[in-house]
Short mmCIF file of the C-alpha atoms (twelve columns), coordinates in Angstrom:
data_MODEL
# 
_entry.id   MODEL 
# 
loop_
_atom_site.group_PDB 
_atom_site.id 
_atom_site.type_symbol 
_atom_site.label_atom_id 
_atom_site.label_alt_id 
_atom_site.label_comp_id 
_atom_site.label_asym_id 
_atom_site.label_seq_id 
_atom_site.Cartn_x 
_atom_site.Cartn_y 
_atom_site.Cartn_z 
_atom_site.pdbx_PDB_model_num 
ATOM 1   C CA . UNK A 1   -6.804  8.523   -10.876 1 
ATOM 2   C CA . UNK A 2   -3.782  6.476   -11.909 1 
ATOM 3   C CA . UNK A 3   -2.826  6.045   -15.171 1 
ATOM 4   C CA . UNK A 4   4.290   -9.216  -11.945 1 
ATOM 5   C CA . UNK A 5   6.019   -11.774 -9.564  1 
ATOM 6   C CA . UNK A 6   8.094   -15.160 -8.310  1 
ATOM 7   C CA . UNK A 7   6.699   -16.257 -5.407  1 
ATOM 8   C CA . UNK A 8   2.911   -16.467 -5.287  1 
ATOM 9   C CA . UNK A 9   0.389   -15.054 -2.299  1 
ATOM 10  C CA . UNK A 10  -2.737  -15.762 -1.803  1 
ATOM 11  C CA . UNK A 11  -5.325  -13.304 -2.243  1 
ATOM 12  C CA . UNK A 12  -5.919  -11.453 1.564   1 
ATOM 13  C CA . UNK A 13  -8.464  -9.000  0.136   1 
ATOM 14  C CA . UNK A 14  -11.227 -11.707 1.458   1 
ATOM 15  C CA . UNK A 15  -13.129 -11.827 4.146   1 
ATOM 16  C CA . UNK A 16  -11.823 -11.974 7.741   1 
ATOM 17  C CA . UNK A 17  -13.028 -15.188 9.440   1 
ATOM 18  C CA . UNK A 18  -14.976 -14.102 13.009  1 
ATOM 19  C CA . UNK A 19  -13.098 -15.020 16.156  1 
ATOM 20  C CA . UNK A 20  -15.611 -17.035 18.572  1 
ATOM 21  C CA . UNK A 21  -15.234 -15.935 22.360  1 
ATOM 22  C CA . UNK A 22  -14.442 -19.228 24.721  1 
ATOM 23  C CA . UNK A 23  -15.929 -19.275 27.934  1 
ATOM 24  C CA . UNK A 24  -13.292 -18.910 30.729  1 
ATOM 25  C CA . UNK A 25  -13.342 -20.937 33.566  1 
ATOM 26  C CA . UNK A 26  -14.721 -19.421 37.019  1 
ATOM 27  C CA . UNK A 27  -12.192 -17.403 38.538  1 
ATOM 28  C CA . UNK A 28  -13.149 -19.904 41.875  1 
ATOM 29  C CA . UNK A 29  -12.395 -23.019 40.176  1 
ATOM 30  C CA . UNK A 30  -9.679  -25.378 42.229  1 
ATOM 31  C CA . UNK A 31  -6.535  -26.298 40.764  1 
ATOM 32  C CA . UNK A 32  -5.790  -30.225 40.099  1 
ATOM 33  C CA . UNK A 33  -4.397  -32.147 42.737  1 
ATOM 34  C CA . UNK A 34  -0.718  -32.849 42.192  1 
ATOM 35  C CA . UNK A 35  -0.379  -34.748 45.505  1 
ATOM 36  C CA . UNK A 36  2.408   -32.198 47.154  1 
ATOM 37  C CA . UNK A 37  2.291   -29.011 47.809  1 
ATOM 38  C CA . UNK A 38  4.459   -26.875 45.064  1 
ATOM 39  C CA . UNK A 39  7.000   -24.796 46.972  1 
ATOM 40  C CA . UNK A 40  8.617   -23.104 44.346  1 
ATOM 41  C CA . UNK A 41  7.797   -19.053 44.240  1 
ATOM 42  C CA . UNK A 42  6.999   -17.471 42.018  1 
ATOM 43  C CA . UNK A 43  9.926   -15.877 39.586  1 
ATOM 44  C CA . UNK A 44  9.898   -11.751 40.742  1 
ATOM 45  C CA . UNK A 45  9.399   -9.720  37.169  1 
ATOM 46  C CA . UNK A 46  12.026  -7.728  36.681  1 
ATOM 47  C CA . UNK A 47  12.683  -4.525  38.252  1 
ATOM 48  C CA . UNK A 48  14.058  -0.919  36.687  1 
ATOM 49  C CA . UNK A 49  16.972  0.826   38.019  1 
ATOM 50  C CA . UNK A 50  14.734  2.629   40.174  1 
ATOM 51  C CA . UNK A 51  13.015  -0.585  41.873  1 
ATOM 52  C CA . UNK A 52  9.609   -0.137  39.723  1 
ATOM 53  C CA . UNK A 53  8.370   -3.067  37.762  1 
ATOM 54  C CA . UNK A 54  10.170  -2.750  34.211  1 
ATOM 55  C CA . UNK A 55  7.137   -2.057  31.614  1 
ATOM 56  C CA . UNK A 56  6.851   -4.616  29.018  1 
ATOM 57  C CA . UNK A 57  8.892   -3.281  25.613  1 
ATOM 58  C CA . UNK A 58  6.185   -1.981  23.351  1 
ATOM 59  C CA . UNK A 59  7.010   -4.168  19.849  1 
ATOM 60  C CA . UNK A 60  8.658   -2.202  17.093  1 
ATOM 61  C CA . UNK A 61  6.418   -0.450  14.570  1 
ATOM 62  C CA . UNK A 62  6.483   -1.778  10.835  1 
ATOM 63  C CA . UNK A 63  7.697   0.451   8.102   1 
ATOM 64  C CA . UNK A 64  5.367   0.001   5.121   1 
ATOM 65  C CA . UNK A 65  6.639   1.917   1.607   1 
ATOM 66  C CA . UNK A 66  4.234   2.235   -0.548  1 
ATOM 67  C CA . UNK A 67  5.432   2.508   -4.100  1 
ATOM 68  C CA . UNK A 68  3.605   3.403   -7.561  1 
ATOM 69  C CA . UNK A 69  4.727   1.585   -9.988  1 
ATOM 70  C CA . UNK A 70  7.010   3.371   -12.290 1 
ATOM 71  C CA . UNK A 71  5.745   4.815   -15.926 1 
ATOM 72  C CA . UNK A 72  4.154   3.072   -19.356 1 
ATOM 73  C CA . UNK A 73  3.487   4.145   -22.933 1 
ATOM 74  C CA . UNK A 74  -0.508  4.840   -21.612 1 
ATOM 75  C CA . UNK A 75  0.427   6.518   -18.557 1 
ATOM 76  C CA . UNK A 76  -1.443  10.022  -19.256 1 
ATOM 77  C CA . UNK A 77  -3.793  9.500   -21.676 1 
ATOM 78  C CA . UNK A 78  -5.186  6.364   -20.932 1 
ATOM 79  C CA . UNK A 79  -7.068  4.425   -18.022 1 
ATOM 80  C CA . UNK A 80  -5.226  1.203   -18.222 1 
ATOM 81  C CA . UNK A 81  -6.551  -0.576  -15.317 1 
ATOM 82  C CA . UNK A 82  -5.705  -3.901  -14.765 1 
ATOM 83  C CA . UNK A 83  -5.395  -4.564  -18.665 1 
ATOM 84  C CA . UNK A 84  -3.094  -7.190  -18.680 1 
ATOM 85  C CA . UNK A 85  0.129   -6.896  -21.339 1 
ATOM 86  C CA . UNK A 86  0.974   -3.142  -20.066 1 
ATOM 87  C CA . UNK A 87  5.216   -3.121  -19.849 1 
ATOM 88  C CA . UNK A 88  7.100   -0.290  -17.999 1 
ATOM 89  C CA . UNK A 89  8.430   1.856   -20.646 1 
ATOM 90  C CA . UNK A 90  12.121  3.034   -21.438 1 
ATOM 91  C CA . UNK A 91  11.697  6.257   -18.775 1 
ATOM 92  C CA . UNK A 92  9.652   3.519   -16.501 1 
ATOM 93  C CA . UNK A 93  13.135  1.212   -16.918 1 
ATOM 94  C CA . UNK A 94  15.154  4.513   -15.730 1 
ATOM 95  C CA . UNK A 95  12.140  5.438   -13.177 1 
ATOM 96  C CA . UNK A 96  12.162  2.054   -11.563 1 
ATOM 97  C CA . UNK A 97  16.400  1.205   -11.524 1 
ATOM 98  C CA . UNK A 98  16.459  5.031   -10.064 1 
ATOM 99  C CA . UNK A 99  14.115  3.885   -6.985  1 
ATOM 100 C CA . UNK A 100 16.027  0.798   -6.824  1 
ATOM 101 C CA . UNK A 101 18.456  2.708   -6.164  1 
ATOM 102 C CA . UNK A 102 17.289  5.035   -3.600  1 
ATOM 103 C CA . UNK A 103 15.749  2.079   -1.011  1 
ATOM 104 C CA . UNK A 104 19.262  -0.119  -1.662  1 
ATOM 105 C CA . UNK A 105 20.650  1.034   1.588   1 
ATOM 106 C CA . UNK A 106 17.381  0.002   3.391   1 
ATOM 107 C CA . UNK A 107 17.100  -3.409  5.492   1 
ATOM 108 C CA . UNK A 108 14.295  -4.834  3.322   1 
ATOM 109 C CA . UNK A 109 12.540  -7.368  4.399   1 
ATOM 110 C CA . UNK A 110 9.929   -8.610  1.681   1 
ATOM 111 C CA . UNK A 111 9.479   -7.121  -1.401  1 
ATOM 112 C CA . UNK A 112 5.205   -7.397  -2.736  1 
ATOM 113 C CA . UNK A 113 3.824   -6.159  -5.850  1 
ATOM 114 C CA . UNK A 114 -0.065  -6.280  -7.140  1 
ATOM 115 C CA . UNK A 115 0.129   -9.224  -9.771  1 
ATOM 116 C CA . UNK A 116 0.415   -7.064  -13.664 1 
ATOM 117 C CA . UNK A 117 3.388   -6.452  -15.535 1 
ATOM 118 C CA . UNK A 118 4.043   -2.887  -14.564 1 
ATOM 119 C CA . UNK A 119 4.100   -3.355  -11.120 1 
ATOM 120 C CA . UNK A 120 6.047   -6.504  -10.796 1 
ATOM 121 C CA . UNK A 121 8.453   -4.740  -13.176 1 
ATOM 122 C CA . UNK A 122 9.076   -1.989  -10.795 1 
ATOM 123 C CA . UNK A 123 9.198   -4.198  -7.766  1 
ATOM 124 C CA . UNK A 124 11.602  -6.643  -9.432  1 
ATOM 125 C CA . UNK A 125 14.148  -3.601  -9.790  1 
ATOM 126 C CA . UNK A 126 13.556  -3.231  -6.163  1 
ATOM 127 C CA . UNK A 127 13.761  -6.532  -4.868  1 
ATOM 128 C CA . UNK A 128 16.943  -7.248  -6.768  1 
ATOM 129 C CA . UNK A 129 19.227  -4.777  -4.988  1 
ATOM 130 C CA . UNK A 130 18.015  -7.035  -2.224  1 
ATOM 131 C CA . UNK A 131 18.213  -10.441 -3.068  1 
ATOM 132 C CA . UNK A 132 14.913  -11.007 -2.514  1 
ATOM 133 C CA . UNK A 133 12.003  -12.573 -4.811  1 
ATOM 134 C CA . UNK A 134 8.982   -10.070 -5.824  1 
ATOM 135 C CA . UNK A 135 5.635   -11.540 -4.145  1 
ATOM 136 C CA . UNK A 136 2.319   -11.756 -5.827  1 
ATOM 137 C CA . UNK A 137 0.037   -9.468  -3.797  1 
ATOM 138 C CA . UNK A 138 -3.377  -9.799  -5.353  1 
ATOM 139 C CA . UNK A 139 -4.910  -6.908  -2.569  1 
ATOM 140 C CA . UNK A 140 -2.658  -4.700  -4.103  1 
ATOM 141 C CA . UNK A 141 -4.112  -4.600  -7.686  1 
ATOM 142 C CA . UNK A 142 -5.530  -1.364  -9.398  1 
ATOM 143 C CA . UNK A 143 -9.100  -0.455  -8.908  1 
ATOM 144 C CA . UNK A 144 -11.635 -2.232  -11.095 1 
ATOM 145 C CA . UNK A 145 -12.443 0.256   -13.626 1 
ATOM 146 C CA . UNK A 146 -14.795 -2.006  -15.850 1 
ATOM 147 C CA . UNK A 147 -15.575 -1.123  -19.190 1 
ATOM 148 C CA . UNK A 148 -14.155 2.253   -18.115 1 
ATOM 149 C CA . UNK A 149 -10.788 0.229   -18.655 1 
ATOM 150 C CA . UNK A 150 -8.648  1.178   -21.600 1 
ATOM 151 C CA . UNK A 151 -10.656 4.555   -22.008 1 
ATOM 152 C CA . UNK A 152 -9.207  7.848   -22.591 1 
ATOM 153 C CA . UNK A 153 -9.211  10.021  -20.025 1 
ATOM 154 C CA . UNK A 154 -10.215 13.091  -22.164 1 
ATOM 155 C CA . UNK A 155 -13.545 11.138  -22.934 1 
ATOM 156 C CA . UNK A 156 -13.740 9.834   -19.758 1 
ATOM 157 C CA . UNK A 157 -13.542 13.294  -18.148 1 
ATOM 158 C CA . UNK A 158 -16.748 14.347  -19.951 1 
ATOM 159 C CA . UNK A 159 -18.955 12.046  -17.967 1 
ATOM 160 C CA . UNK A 160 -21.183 12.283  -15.435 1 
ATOM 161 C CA . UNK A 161 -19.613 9.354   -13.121 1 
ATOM 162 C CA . UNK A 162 -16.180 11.498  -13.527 1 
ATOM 163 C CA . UNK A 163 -17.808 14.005  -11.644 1 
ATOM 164 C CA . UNK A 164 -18.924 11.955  -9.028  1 
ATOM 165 C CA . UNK A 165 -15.077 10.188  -8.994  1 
ATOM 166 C CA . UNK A 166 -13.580 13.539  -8.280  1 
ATOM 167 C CA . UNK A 167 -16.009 15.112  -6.295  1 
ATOM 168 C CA . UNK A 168 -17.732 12.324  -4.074  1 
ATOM 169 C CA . UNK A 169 -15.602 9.058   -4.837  1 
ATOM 170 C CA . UNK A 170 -17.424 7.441   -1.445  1 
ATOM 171 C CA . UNK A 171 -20.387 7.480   -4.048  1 
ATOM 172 C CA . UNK A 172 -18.865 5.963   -7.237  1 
ATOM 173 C CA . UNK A 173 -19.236 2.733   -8.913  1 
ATOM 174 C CA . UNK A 174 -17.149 1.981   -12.264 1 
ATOM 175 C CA . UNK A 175 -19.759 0.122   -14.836 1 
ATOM 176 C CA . UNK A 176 -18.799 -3.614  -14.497 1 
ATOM 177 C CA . UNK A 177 -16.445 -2.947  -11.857 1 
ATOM 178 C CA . UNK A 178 -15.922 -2.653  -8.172  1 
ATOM 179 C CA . UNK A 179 -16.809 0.933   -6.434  1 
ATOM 180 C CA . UNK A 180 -14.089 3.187   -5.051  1 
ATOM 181 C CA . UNK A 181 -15.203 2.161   -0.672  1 
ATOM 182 C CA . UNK A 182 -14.466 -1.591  -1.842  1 
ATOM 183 C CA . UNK A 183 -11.640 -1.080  -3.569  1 
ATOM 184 C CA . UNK A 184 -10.030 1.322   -0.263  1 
ATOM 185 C CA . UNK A 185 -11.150 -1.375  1.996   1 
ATOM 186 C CA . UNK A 186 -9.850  -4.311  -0.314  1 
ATOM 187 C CA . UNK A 187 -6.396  -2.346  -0.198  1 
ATOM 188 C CA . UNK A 188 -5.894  -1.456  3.740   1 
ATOM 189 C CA . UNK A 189 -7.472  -4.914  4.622   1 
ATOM 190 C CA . UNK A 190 -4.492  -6.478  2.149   1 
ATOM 191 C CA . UNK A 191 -1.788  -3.869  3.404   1 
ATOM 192 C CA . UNK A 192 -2.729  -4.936  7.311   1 
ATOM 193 C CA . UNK A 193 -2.305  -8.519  6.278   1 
ATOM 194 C CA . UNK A 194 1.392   -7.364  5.442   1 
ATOM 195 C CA . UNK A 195 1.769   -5.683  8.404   1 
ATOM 196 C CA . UNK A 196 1.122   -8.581  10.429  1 
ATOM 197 C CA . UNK A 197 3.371   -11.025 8.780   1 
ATOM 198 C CA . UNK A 198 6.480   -8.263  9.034   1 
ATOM 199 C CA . UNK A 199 6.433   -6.900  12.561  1 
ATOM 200 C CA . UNK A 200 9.221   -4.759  12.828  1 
ATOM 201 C CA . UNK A 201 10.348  -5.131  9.375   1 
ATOM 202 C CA . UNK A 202 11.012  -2.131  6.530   1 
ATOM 203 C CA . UNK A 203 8.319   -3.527  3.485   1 
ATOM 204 C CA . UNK A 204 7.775   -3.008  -0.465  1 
ATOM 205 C CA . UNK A 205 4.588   -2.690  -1.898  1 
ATOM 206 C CA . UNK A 206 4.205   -1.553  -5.094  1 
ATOM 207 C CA . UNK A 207 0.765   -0.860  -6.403  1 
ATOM 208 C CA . UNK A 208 -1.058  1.830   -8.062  1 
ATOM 209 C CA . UNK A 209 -2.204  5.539   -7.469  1 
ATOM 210 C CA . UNK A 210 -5.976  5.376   -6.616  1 
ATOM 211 C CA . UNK A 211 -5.101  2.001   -4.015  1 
ATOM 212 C CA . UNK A 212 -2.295  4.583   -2.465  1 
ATOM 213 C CA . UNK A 213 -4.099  7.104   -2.242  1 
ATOM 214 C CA . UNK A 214 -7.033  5.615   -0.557  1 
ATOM 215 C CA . UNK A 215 -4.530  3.861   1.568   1 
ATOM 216 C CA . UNK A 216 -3.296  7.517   2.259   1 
ATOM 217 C CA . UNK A 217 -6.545  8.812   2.887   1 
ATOM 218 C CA . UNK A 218 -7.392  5.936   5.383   1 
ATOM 219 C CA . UNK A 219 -4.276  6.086   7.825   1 
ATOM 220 C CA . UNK A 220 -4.146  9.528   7.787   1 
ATOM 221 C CA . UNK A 221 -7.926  9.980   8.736   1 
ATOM 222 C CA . UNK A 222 -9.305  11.625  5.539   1 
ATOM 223 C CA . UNK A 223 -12.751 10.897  4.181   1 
ATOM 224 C CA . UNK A 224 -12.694 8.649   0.840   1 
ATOM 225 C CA . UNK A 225 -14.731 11.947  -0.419  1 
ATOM 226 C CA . UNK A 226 -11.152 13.940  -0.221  1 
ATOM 227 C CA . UNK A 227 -8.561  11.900  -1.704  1 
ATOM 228 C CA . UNK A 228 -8.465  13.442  -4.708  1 
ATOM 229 C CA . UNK A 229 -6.376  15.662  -3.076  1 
ATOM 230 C CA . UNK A 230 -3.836  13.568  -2.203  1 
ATOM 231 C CA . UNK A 231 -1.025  13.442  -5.612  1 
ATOM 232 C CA . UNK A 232 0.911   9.554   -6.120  1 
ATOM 233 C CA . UNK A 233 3.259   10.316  -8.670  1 
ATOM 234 C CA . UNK A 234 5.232   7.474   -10.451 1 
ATOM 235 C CA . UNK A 235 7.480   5.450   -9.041  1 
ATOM 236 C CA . UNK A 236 6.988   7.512   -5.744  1 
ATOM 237 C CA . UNK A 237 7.469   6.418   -2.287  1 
ATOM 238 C CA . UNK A 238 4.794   6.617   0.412   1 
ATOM 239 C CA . UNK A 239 5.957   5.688   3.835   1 
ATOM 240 C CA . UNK A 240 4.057   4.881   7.021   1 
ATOM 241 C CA . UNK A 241 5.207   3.765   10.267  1 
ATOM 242 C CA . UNK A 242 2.237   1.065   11.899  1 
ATOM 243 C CA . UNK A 243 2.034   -0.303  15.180  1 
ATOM 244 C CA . UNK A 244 -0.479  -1.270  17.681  1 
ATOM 245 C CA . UNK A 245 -1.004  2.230   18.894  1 
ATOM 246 C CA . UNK A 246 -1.837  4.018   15.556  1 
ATOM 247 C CA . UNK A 247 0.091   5.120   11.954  1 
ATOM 248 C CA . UNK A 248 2.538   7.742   11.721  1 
ATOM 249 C CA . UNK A 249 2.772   8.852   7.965   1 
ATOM 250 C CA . UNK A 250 6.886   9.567   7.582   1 
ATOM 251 C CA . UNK A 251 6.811   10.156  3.523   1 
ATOM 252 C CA . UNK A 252 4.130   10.856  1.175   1 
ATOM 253 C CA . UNK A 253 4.969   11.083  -2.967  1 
ATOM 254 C CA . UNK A 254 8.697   11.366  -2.322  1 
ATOM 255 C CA . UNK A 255 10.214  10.949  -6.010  1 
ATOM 256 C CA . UNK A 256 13.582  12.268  -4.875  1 
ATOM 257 C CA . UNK A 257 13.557  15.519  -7.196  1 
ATOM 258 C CA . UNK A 258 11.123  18.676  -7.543  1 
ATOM 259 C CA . UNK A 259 10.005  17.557  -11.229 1 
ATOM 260 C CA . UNK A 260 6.249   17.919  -9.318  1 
ATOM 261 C CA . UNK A 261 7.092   21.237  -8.895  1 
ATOM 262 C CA . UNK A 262 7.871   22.468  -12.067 1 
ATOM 263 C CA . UNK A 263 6.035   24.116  -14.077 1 
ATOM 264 C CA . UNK A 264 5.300   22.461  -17.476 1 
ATOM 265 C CA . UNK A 265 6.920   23.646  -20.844 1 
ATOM 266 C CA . UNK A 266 4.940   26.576  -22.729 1 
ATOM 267 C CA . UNK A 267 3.727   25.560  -26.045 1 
ATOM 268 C CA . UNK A 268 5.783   27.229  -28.923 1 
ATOM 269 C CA . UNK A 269 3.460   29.784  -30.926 1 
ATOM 270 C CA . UNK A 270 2.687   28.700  -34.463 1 
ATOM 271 C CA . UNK A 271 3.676   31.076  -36.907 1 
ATOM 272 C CA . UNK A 272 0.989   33.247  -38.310 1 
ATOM 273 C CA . UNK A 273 1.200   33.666  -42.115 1 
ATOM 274 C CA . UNK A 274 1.630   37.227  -42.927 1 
# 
């Protein structure tokens, strides 16, 4: 599981209000008398090179990037949650000015970021290179961990409920907190709700690992159950291409290097006393 913001949103992880159906009128009804008869025709639609009826242009698909926010001192060891107070580090400073860096040449339209210091600290890096102002996303935010929040992840590992998190997540409830279905649905109902206000557009959000992954997990069609098998590194970049007609996923954890790759250092032997 995973280890703020100028212009405020409000909250979209809420409930959807229910569209009511109108009746429509009977297709025999009359039309109202205008007292003469209207002898304009109708305009033709227009026609292909070919003489067919042009099809209407299908609307552009929105580019969403999905970014984890870069690193802190208790990324590792700790579960920081949404403990508030959390900065980006001095490698999270180079992490997030190196993304910055990397998406400058994109046309970015709005810049989002769930509403804690890390994130809005990445997101701000972002959002400068683009003279744009870092929105409060509240959707966005890190799973609800609890009293699970601020834990060490050794300890935590040695639970029961860790099991259950890496095994069956679909089936997991943090003590105190939200379980891990509500927090995937709070997350793609929030990232949709971007979607529709940027048709067309390239967007930022930066968030956190579990929210990406379950976003992941979601648009690509994968049970909640397997997303533990999905890796968000820091200050990664997720990409997905939406539109009416389905998701495309065009990046997933692309930090711009291999460091995921490598293997890590071997431990130097202690000297034995002889």
């Amino acid at each position: 599981m995973g280890t703020n913001p100028t212009k405020a949103r409000p909250n979209v992880a809420g409930t959807i209000a229910a569209v009511t159906d109108t009746a429509a009128p009977p297709d025999t009804a009359a039309p109202p008398e205008t007292g003469a008869a209207d002898t304009r025709s109708a305009e033709p639609a227009p026609a292909a090179a070919d003489g067919q009826e042009a099809a209407a242009e299908s609307p552009k698909p929105t580019t969403l990037v999905l970014v984890r926010h870069a690193v802190t001192a208790q990324t590792g060891p700790l579960l920081t949650g949404r403990a508030p107070g959390v900065d980006l580090s001095d490698d999270g400073r180079k992490q997030a000015a190196a993304l910055a860096e990397r998406l400058a040449d994109l046309p970015v339209a709005a810049v989002y970021a769930s509403p804690i210091e890390r994130t809005a600290q990445t997101a701000a890096a972002v959002a400068e290179r683009h003279d744009l102002a870092v929105q409060s996303l509240a959707g966005a935010l890190e799973a609800d961990y609890g009293e699970w929040t601020g834990g060490k992840l050794a300890d935590l590992a040695k639970t029961d409920l860790w099991k259950t998190v890496q095994r069956a997540p679909s089936r997991a409830r943090f003590p105190g907190g939200e379980s891990m279905t509500e927090m995937q649905a709070r997350i793609v109902t929030c990232l949709e709700a971007v979607v529709a206000d940027h048709p067309g557009d390239i967007v930022v959000v930066v968030s956190h690992a579990d929210p990406i992954k379950a976003a992941i997990a979601h648009y690509t069609g994968l049970h909640l159950d397997q997303f533990q098998r999905i890796v968000v590194s820091p200050a990664s970049v997720t990409a997905f291409q939406l539109s009416a007609h389905g998701a495309a996923l065009v990046k997933c954890n692309d930090t711009g290097n291999l460091d995921e790759l490598r293997p890590p250092p071997e431990k130097k032997k202690e000297a034995q006393d002889g």
